[in-house]
C-alpha positions as a Python dict, from the first residue, in 0.01 Angstrom:
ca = {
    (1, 'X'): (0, 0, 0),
    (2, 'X'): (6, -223, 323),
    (3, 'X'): (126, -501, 164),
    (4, 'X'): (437, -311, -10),
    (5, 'X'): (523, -143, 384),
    (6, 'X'): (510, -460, 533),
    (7, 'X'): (716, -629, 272),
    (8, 'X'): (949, -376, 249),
    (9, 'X'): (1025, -378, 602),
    (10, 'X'): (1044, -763, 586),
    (11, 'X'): (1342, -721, 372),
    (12, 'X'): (1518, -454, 544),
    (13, 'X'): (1508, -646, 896),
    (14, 'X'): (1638, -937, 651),
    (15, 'X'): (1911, -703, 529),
    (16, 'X'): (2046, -587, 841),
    (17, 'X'): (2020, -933, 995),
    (18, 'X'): (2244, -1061, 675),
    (19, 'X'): (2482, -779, 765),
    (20, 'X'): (2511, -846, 1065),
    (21, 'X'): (2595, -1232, 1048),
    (22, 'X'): (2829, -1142, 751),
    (23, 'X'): (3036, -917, 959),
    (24, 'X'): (3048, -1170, 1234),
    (25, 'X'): (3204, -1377, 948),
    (26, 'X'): (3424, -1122, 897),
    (27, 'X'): (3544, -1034, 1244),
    (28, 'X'): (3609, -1420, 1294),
    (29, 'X'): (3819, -1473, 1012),
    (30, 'X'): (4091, -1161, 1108),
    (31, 'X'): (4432, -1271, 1230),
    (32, 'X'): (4362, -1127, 1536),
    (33, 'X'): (4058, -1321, 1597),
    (34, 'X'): (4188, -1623, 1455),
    (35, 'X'): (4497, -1644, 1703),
    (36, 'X'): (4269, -1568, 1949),
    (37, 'X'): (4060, -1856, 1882),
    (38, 'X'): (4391, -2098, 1875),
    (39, 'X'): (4540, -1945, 2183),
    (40, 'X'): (4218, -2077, 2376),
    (41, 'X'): (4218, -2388, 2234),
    (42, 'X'): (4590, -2427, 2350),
    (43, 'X'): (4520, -2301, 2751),
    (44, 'X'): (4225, -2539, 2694),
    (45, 'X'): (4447, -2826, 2553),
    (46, 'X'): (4694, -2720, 2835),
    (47, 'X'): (4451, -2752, 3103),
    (48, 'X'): (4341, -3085, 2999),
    (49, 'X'): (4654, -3187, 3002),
    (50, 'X'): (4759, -3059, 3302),
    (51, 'X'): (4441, -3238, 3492),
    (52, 'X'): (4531, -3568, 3318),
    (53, 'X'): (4880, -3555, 3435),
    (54, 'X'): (4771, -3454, 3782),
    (55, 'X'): (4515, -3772, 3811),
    (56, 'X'): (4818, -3983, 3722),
    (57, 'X'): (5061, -3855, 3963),
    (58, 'X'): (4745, -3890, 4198),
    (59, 'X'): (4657, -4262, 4074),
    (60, 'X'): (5073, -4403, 4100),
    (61, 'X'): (5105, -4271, 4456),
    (62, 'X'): (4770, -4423, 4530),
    (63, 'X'): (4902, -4802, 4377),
    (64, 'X'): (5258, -4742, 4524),
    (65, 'X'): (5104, -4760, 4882),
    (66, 'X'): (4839, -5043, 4818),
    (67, 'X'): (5160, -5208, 4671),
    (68, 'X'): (5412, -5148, 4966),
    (69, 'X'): (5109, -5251, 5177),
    (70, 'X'): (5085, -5538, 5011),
    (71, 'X'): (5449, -5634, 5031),
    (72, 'X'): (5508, -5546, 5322),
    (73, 'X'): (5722, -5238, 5271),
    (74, 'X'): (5572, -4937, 5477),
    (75, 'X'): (5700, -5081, 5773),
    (76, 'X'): (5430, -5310, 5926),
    (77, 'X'): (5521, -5636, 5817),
    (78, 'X'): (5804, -5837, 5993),
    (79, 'X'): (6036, -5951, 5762),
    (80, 'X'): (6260, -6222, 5827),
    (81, 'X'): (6629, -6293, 5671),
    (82, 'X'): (6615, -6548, 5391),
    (83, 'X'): (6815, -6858, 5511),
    (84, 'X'): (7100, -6963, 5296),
    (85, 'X'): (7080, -7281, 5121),
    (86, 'X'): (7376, -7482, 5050),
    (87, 'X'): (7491, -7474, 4698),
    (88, 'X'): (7396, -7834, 4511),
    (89, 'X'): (7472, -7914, 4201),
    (90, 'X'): (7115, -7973, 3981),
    (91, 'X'): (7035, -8251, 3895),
    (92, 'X'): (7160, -8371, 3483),
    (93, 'X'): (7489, -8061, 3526),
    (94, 'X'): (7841, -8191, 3619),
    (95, 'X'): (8118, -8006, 3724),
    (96, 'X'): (8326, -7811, 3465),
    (97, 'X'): (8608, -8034, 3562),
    (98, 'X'): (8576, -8373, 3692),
    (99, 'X'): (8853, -8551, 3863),
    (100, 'X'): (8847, -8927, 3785),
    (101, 'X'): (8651, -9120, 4085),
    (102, 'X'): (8418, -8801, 4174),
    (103, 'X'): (8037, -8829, 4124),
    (104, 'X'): (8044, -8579, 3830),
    (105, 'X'): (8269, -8826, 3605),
    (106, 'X'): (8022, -9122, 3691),
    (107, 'X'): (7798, -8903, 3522),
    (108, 'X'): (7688, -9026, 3153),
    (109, 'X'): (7824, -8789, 2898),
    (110, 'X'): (7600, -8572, 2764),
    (111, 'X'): (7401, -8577, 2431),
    (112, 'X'): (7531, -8350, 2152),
    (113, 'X'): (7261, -8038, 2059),
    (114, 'X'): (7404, -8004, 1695),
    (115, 'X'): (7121, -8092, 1436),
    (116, 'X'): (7197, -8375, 1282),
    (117, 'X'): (7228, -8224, 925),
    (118, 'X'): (7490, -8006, 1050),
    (119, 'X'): (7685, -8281, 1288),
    (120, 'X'): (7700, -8563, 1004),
    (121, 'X'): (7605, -8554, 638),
    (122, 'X'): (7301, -8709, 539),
    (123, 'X'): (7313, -9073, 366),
    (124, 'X'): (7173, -9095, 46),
    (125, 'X'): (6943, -9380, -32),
    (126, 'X'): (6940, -9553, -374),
    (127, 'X'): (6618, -9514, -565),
    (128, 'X'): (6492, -9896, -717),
    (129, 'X'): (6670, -9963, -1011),
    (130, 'X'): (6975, -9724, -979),
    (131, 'X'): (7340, -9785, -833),
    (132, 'X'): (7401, -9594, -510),
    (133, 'X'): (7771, -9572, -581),
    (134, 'X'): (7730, -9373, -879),
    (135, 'X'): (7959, -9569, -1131),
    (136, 'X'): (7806, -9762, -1387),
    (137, 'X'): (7780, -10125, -1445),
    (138, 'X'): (7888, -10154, -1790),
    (139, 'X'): (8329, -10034, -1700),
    (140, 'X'): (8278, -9711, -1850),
    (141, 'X'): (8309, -9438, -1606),
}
């Protein structure tokens, strides 16, 4: 008689702890809960993205002054104006326009870029044993 007490009061504690998880179940998978969950998960999301942005902002102002530091833009570096150079021709350019006598026209002319398979058709060569004009040997043709 024991044995049926204690075994009956094994499966009632079972009972009401299967309840009791199955109505948690239940409770989580209402609208209201559910949007609840999501709208958490979005502050959460929100947050984190808010922080990242933050360390970013935080990280480009921090390499902006190592960066004018480095150049010399924050004001402690003495800067002097650049010198202008005198404007020479390159060496291998001429002048657009060379007058005859002037150093650009001694210049040797220049070298054209077109490929050559474009610029001048290509020779064909005769194979052994055939006539590289085309006409035959024999009058007809």
């Amino acid at each position: 008689m024991v044995r049926r007490i204690f075994w009956m009061a094994v499966g009632a504690g079972a009972a009401v702890w299967a309840m009791g998880k199955a109505n948690e179940a239940v409770h989580r998978l209402t609208p209201d809960s559910i949007s609840g969950t999501a709208a958490r998960g979005a502050l959460r999301l929100g947050d984190a993205a808010r922080r990242f942005a933050q360390d970013v902002q935080s990280g480009m102002a921090e390499r902006e002054q190592e960066l004018r530091a480095d150049l010399g833009l924050d004001g402690t570096a003495v800067v002097e104006p650049p010198r202008r150079r005198a404007l020479r021709p390159e060496p291998g350019h001429r002048a657009i326009s060379a007058a005859p006598g002037s150093p650009a026209a001694a210049l040797p002319p220049e070298r054209s870029t077109t490929p050559r398979s474009i610029a001048e058709p290509r020779q064909r060569r005769a194979l052994p044993g055939s006539n590289p004009t085309g006409r035959t040997t024999d009058g007809v043709g």
